[in-house]
HTML snippet that shows the backbone in 3Dmol.js (N, CA, C, O; Angstrom):
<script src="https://3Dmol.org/build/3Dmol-min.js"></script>
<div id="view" style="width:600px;height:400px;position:relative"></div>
<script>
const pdb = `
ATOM      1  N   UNK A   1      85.412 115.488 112.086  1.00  0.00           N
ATOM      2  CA  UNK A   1      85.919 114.947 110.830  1.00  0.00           C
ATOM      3  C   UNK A   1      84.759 114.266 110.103  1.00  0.00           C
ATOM      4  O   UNK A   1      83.866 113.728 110.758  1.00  0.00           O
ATOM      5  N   UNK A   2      84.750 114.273 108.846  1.00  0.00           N
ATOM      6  CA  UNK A   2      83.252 114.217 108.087  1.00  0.00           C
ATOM      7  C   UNK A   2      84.163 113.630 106.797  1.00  0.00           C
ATOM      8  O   UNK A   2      85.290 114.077 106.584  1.00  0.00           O
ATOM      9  N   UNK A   3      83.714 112.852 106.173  1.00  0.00           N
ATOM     10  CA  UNK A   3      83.906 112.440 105.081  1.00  0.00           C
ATOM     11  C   UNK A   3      83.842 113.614 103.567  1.00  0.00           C
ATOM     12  O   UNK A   3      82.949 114.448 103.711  1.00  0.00           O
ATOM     13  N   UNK A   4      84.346 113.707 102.713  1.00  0.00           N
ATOM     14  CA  UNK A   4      84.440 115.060 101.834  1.00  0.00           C
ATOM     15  C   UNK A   4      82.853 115.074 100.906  1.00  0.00           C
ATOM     16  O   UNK A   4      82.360 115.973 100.225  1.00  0.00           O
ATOM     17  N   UNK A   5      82.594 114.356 101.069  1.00  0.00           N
ATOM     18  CA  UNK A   5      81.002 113.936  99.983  1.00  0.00           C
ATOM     19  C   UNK A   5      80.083 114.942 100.876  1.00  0.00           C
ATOM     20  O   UNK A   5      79.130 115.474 100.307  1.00  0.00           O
ATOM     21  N   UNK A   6      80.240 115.125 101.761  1.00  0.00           N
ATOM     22  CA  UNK A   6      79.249 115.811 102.865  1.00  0.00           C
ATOM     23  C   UNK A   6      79.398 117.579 102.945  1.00  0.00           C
ATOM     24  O   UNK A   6      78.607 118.376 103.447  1.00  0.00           O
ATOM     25  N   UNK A   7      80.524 117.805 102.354  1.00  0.00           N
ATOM     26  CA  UNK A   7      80.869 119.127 102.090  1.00  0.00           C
ATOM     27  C   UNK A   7      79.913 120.260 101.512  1.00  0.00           C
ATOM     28  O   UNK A   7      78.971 119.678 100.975  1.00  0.00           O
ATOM     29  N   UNK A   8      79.814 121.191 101.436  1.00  0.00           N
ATOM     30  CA  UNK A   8      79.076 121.800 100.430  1.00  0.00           C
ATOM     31  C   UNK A   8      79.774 122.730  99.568  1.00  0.00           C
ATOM     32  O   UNK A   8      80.867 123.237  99.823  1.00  0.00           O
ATOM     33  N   UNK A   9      78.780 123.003  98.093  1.00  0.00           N
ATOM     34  CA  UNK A   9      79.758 123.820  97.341  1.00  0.00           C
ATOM     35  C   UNK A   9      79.945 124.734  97.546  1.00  0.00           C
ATOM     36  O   UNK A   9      79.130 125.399  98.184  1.00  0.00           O
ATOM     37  N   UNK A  10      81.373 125.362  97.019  1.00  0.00           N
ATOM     38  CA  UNK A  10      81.549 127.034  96.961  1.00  0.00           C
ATOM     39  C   UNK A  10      82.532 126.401  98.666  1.00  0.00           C
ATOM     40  O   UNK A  10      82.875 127.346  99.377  1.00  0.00           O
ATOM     41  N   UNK A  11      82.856 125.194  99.130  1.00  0.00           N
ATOM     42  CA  UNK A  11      83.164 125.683 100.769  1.00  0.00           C
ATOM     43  C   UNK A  11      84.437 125.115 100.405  1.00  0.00           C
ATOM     44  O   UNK A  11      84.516 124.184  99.604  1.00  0.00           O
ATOM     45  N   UNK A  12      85.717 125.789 101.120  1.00  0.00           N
ATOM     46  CA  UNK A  12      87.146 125.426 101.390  1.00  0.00           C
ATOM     47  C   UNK A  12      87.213 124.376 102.555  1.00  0.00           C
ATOM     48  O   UNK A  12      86.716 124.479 103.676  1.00  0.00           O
ATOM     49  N   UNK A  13      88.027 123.223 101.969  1.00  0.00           N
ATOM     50  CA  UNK A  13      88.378 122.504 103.425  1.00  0.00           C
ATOM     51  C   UNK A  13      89.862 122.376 103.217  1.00  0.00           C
ATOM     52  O   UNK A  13      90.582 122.616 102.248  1.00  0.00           O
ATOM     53  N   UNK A  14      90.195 121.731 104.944  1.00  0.00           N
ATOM     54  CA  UNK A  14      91.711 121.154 104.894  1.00  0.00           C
ATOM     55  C   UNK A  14      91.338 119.587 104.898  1.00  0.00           C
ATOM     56  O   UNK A  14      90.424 119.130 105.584  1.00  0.00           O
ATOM     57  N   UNK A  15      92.128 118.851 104.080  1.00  0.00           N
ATOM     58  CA  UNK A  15      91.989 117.278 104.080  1.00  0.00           C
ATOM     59  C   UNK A  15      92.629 116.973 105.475  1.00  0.00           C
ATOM     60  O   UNK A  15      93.701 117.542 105.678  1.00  0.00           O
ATOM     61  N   UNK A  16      92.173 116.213 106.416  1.00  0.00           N
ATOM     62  CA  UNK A  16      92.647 115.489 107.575  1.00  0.00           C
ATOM     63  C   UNK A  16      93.247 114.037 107.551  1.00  0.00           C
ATOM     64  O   UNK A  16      94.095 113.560 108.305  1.00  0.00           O
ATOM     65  N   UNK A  17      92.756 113.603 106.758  1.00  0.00           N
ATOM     66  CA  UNK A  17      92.663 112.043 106.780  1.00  0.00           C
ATOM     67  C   UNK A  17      92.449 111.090 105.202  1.00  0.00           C
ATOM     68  O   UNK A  17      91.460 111.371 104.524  1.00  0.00           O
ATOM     69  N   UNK A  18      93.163 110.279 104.833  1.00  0.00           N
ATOM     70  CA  UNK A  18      92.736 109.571 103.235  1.00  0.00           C
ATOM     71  C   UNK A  18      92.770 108.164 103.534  1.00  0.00           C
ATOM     72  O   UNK A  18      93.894 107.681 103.670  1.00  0.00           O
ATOM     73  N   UNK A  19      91.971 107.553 103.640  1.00  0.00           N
ATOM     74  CA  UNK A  19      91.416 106.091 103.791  1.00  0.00           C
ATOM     75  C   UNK A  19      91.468 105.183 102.832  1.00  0.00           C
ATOM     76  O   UNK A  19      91.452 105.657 101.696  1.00  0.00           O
ATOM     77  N   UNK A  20      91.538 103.746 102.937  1.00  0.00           N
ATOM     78  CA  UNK A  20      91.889 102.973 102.101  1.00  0.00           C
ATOM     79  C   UNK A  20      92.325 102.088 101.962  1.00  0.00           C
ATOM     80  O   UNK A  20      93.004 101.845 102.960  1.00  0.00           O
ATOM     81  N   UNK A  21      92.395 101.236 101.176  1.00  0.00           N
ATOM     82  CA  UNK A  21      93.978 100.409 101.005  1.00  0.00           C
ATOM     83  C   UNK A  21      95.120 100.863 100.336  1.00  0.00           C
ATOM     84  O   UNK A  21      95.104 101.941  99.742  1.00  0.00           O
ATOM     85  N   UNK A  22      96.254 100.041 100.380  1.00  0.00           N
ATOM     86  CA  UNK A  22      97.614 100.828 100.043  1.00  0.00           C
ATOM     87  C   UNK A  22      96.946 101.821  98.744  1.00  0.00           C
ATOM     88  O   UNK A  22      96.644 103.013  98.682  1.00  0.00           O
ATOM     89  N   UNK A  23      96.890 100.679  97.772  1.00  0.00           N
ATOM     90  CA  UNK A  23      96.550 101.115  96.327  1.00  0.00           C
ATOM     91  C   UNK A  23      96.070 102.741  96.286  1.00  0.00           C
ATOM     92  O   UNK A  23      96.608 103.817  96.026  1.00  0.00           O
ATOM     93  N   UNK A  24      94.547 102.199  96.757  1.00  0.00           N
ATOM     94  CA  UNK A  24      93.414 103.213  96.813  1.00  0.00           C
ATOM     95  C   UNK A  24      94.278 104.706  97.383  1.00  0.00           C
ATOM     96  O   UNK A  24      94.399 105.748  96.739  1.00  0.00           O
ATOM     97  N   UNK A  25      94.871 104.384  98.951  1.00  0.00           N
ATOM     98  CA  UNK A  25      95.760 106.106  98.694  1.00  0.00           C
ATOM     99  C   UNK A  25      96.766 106.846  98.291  1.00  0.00           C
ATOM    100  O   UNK A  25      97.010 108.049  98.385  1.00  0.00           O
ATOM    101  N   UNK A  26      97.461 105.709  97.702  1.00  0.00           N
ATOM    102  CA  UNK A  26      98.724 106.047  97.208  1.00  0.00           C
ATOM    103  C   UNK A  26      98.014 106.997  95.522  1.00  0.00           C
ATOM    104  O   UNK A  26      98.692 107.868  94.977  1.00  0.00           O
ATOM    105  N   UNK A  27      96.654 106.584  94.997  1.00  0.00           N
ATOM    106  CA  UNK A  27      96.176 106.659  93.723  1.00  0.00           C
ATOM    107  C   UNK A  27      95.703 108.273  94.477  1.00  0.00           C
ATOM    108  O   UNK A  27      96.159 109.359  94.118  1.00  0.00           O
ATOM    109  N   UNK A  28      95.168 108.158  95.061  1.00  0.00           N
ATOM    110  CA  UNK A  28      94.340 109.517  95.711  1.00  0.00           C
ATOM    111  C   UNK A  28      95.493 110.460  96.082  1.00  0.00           C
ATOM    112  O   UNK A  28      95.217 111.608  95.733  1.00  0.00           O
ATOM    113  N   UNK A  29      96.812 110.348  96.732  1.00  0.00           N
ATOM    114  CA  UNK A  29      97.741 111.412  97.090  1.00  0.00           C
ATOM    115  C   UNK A  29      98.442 111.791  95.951  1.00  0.00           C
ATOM    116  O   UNK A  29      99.172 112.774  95.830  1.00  0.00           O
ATOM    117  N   UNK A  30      98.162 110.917  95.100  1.00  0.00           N
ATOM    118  CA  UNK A  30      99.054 111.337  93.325  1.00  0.00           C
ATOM    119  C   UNK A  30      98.370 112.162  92.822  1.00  0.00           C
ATOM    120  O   UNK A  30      98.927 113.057  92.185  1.00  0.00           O
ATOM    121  N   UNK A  31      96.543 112.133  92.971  1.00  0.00           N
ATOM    122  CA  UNK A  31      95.883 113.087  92.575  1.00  0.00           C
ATOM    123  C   UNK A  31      96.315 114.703  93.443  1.00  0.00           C
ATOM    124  O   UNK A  31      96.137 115.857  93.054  1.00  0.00           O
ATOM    125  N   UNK A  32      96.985 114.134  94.840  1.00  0.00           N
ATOM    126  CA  UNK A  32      96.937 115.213  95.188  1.00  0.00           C
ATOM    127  C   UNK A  32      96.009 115.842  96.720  1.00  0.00           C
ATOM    128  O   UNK A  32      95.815 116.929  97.265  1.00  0.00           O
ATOM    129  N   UNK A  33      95.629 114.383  96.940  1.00  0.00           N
ATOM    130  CA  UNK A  33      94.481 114.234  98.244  1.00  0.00           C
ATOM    131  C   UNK A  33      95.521 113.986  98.970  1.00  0.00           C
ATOM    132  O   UNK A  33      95.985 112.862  98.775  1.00  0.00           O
ATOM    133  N   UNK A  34      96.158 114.737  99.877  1.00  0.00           N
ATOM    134  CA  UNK A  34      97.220 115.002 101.009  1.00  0.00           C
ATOM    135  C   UNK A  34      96.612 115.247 102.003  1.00  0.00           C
ATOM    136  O   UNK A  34      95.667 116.001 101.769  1.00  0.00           O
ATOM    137  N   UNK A  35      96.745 114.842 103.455  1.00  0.00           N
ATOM    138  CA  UNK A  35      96.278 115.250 104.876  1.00  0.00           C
ATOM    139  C   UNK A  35      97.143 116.786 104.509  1.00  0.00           C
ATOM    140  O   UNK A  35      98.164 116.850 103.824  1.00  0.00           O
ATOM    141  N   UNK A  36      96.635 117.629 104.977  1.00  0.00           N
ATOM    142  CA  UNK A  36      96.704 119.219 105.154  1.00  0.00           C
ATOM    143  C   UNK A  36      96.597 120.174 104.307  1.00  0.00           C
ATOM    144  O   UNK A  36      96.702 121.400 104.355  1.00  0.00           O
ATOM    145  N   UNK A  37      96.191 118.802 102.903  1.00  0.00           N
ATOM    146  CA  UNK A  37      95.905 120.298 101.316  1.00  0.00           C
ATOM    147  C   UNK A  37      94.429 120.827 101.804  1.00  0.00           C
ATOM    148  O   UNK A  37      93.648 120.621 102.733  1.00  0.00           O
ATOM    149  N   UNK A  38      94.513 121.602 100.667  1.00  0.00           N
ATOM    150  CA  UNK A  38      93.342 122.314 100.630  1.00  0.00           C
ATOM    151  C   UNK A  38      92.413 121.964  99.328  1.00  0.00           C
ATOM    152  O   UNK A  38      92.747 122.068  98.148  1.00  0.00           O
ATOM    153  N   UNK A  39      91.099 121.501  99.878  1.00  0.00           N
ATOM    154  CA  UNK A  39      90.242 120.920  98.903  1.00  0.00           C
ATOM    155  C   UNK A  39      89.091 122.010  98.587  1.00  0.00           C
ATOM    156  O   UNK A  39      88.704 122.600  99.596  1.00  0.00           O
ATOM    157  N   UNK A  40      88.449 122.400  97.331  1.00  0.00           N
ATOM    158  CA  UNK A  40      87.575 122.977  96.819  1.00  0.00           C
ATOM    159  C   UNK A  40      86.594 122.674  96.242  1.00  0.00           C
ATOM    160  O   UNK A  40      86.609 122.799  95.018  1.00  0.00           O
ATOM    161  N   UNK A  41      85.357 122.155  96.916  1.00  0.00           N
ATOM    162  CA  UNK A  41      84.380 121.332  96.119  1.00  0.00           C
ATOM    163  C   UNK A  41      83.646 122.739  95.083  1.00  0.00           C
ATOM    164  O   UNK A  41      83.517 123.904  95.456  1.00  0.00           O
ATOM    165  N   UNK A  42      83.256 122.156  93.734  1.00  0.00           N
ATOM    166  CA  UNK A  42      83.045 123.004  92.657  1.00  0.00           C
ATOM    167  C   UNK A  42      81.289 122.987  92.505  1.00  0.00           C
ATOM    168  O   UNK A  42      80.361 123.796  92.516  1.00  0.00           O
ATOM    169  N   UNK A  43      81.524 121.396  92.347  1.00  0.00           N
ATOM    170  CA  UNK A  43      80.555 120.894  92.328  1.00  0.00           C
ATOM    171  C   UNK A  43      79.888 119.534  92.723  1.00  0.00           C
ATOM    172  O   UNK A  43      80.532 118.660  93.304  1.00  0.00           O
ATOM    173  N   UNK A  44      78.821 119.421  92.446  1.00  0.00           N
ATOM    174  CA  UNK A  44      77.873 118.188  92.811  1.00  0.00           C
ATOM    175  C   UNK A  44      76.856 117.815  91.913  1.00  0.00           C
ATOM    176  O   UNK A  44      76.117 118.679  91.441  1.00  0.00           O
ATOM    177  N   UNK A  45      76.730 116.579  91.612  1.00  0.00           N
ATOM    178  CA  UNK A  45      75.800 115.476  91.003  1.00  0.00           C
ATOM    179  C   UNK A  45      75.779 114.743  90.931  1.00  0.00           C
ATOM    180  O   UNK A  45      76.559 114.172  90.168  1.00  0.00           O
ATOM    181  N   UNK A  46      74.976 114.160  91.572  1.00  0.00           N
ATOM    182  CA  UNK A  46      74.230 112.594  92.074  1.00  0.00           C
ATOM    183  C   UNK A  46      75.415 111.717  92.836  1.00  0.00           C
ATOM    184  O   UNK A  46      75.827 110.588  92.570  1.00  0.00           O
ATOM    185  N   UNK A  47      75.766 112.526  93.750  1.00  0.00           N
ATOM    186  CA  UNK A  47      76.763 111.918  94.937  1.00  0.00           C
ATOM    187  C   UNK A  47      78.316 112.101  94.166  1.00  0.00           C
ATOM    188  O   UNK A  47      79.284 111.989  94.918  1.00  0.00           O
ATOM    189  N   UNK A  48      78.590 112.379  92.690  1.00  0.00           N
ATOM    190  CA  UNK A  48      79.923 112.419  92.324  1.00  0.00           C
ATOM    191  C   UNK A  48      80.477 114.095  92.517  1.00  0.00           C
ATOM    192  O   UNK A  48      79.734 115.029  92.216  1.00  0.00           O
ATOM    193  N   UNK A  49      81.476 114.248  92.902  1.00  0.00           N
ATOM    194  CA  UNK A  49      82.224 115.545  93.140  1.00  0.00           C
ATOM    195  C   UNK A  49      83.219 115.923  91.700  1.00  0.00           C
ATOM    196  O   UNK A  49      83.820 115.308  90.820  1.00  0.00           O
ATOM    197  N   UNK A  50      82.947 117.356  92.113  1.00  0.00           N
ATOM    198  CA  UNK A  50      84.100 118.211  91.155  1.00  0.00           C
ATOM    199  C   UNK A  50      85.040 118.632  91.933  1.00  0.00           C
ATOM    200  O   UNK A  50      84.534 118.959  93.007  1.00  0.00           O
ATOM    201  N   UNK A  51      86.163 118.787  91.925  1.00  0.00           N
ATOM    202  CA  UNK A  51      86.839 119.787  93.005  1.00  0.00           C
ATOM    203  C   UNK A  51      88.176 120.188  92.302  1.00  0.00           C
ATOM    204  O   UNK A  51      88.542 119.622  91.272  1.00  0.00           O
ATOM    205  N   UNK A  52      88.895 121.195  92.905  1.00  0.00           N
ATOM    206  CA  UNK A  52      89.503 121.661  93.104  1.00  0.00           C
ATOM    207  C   UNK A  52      90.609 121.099  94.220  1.00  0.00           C
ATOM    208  O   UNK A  52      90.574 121.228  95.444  1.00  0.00           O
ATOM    209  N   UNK A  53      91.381 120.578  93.571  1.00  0.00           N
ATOM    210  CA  UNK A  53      92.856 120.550  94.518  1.00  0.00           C
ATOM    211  C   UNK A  53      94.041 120.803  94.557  1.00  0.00           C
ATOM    212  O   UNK A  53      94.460 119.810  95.153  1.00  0.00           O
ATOM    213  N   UNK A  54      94.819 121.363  94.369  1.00  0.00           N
ATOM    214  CA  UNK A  54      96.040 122.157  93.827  1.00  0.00           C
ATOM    215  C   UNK A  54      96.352 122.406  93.049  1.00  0.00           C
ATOM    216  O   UNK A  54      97.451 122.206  92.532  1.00  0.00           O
ATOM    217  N   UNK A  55      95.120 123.147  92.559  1.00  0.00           N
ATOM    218  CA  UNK A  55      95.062 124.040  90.867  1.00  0.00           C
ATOM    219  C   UNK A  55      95.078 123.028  89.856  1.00  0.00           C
ATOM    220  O   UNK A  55      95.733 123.060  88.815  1.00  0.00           O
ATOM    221  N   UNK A  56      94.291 122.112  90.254  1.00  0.00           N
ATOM    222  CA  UNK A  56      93.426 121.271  89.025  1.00  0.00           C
ATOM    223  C   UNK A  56      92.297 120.623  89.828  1.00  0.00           C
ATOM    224  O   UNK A  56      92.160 120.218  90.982  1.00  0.00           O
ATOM    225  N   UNK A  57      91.350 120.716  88.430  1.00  0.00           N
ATOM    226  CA  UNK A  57      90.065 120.203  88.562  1.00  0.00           C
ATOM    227  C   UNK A  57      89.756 118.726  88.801  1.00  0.00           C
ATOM    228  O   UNK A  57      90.177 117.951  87.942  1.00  0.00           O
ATOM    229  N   UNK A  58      89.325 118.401  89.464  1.00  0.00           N
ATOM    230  CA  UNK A  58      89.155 116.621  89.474  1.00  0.00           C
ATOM    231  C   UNK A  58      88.137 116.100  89.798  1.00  0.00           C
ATOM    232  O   UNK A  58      87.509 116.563  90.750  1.00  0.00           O
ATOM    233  N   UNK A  59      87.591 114.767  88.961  1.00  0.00           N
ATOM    234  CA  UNK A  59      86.048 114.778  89.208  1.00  0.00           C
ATOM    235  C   UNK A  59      86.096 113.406  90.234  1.00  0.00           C
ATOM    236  O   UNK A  59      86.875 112.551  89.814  1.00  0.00           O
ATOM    237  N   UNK A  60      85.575 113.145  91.179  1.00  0.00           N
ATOM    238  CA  UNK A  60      85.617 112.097  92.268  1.00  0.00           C
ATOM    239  C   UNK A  60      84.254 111.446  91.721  1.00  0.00           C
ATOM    240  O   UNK A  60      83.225 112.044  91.408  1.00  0.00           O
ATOM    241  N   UNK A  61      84.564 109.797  91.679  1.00  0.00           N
ATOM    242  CA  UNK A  61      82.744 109.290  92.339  1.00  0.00           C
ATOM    243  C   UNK A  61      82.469 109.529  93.548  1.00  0.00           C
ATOM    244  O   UNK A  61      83.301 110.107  94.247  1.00  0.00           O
ATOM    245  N   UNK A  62      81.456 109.205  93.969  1.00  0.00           N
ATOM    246  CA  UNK A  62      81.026 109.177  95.737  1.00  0.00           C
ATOM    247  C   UNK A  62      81.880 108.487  96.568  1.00  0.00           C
ATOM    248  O   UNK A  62      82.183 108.904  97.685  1.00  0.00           O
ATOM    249  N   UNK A  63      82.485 106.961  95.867  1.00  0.00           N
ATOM    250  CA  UNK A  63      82.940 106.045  96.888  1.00  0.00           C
ATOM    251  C   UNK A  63      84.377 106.269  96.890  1.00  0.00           C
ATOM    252  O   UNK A  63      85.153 105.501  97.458  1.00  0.00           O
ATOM    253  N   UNK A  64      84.755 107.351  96.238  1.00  0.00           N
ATOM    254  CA  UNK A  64      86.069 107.797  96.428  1.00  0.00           C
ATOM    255  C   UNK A  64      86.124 109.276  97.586  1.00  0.00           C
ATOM    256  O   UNK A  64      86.892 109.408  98.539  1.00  0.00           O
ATOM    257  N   UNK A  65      85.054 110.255  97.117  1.00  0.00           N
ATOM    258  CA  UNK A  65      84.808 111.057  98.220  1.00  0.00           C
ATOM    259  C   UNK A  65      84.714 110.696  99.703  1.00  0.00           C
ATOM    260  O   UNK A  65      85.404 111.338 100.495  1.00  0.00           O
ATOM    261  N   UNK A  66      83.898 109.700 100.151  1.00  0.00           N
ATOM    262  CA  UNK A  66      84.037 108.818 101.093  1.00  0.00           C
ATOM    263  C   UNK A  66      85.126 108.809 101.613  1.00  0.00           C
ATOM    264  O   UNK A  66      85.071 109.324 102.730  1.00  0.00           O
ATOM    265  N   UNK A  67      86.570 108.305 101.210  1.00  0.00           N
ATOM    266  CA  UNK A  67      87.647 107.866 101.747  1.00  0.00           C
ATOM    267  C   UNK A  67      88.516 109.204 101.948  1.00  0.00           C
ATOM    268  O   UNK A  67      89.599 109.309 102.523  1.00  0.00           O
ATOM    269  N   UNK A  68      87.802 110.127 101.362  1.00  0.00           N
ATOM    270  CA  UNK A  68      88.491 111.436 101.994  1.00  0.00           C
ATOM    271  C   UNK A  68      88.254 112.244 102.932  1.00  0.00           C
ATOM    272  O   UNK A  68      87.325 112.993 102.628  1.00  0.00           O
ATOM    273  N   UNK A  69      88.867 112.521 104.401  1.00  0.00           N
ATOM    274  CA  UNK A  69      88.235 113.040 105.392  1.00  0.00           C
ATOM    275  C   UNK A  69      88.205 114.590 105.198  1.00  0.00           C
ATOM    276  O   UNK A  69      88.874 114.950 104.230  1.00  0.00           O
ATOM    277  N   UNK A  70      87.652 115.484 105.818  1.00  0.00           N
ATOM    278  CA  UNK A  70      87.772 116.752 105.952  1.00  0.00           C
ATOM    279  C   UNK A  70      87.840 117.201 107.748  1.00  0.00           C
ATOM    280  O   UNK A  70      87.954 118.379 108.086  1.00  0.00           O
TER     281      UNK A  70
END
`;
const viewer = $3Dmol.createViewer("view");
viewer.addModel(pdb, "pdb");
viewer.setStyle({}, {cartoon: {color: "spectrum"}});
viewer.zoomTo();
viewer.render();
</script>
């Protein structure tokens, strides 16, 4: 299990794990960051993510990628 920032592009994962406080995952599973979805990193720059998560695009900072396991 690896944190999602560590991913590379173009690669499919399954989310395992969403870290946090209440707030922080209740905000992240609304986006759609669920233990068993399927995440699509698009892209990368300067530690912030693009991805793909159930047919929408979403742009993460780093310290939110972080709290998402793969």
């Amino acid at each position: 299990m690896m944190p999602l920032m560590f991913a590379d592009v173009g690669e499919s994962n399954i989310i395992k794990k969403v870290s946090g406080n209440a707030e922080v995952k209740r905000h992240l599973e609304n986006l759609g960051f669920v233990p068993g979805g399927q995440v699509n990193i698009v892209s990368k720059n300067a530690g912030n993510l693009i991805v793909n998560v159930k047919e929408s695009r979403i742009a993460l900072s780093e310290e939110m990628a972080r709290r998402i396991f793969i």
